[in-house]
C-alpha positions as CSV (number, residue, x, y, z in Angstrom):
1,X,17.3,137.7,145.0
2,X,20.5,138.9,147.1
3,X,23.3,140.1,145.1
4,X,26.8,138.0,144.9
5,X,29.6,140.6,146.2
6,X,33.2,140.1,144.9
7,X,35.9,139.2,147.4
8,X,38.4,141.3,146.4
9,X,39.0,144.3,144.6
10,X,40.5,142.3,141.3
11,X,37.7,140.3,141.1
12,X,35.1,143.1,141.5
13,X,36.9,144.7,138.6
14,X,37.1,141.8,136.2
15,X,33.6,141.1,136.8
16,X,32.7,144.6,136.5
17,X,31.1,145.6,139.3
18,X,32.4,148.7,141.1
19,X,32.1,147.3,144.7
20,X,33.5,144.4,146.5
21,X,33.2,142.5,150.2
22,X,35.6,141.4,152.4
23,X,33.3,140.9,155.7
24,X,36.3,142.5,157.4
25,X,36.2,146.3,159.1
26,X,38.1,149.0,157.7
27,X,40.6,151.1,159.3
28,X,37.5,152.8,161.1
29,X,35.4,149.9,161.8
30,X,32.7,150.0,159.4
31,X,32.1,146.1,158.1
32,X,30.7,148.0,154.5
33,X,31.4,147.2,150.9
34,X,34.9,148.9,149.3
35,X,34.9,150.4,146.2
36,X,37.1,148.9,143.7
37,X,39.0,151.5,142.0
38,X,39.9,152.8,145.6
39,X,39.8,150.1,148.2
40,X,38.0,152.8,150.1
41,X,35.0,151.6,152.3
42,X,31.8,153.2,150.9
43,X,30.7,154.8,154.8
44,X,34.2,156.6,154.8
45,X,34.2,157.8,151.0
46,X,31.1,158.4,149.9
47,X,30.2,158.7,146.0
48,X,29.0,162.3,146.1
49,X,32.2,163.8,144.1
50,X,30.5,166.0,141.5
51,X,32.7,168.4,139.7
52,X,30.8,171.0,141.3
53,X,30.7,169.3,144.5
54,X,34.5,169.2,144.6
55,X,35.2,172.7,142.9
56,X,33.2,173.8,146.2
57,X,34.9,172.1,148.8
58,X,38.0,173.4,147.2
59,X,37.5,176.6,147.8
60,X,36.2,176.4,151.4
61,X,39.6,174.6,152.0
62,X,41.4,177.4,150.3
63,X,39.1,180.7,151.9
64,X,39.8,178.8,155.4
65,X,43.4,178.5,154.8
66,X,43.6,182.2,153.7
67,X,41.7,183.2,156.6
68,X,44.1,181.4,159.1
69,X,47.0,183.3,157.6
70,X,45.0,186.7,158.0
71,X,44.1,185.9,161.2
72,X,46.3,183.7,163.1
73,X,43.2,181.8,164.2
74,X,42.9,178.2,162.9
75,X,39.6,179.0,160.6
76,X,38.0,175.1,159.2
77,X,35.6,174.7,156.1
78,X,31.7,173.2,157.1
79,X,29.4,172.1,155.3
80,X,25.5,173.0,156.4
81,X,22.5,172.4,153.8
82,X,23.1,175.9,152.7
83,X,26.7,175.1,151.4
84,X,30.0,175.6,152.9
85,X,31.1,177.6,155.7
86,X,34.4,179.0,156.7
87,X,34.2,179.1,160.6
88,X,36.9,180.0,163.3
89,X,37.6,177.0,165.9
């Protein structure tokens, strides 16, 4: 049984769903779903936004920032499968 995607984001939200389909690519060229609450394609923005997931990024953002004043070397979080790096470019 294929599942009926919404057209738009109003109607995925008054049916409930969280996704919806327009067929159309989005500003990167991905022909994906959209979430509804953001209008976000589901490729680009990715549902993986646990508190702790965000509390981490955070702080790479912030120690990379910090190191770029210390340094006066542009310094950019990464993230590897052992967490988040703060690397120099």
């Amino acid at each position: 049984m294929t599942a009926e995607y919404a057209k738009t984001s109003t109607e995925a939200k008054a049916r409930g769903l969280s996704i919806y389909f327009t067929g159309t690519p989005c500003e990167r060229g991905h022909v994906a779903p959209r979430w509804a609450i953001s209008k976000q394609c589901t490729v680009c923005q990715p549902m993986d936004r646990s508190r702790e997931y965000v509390d981490a990024m955070r702080l790479a953002f912030e120690r990379a920032f910090m190191a770029t004043l210390k340094t006066g070397f542009l310094h950019v979080p990464h993230q590897d499968e052992d967490g988040w790096l703060v690397m120099p470019v």
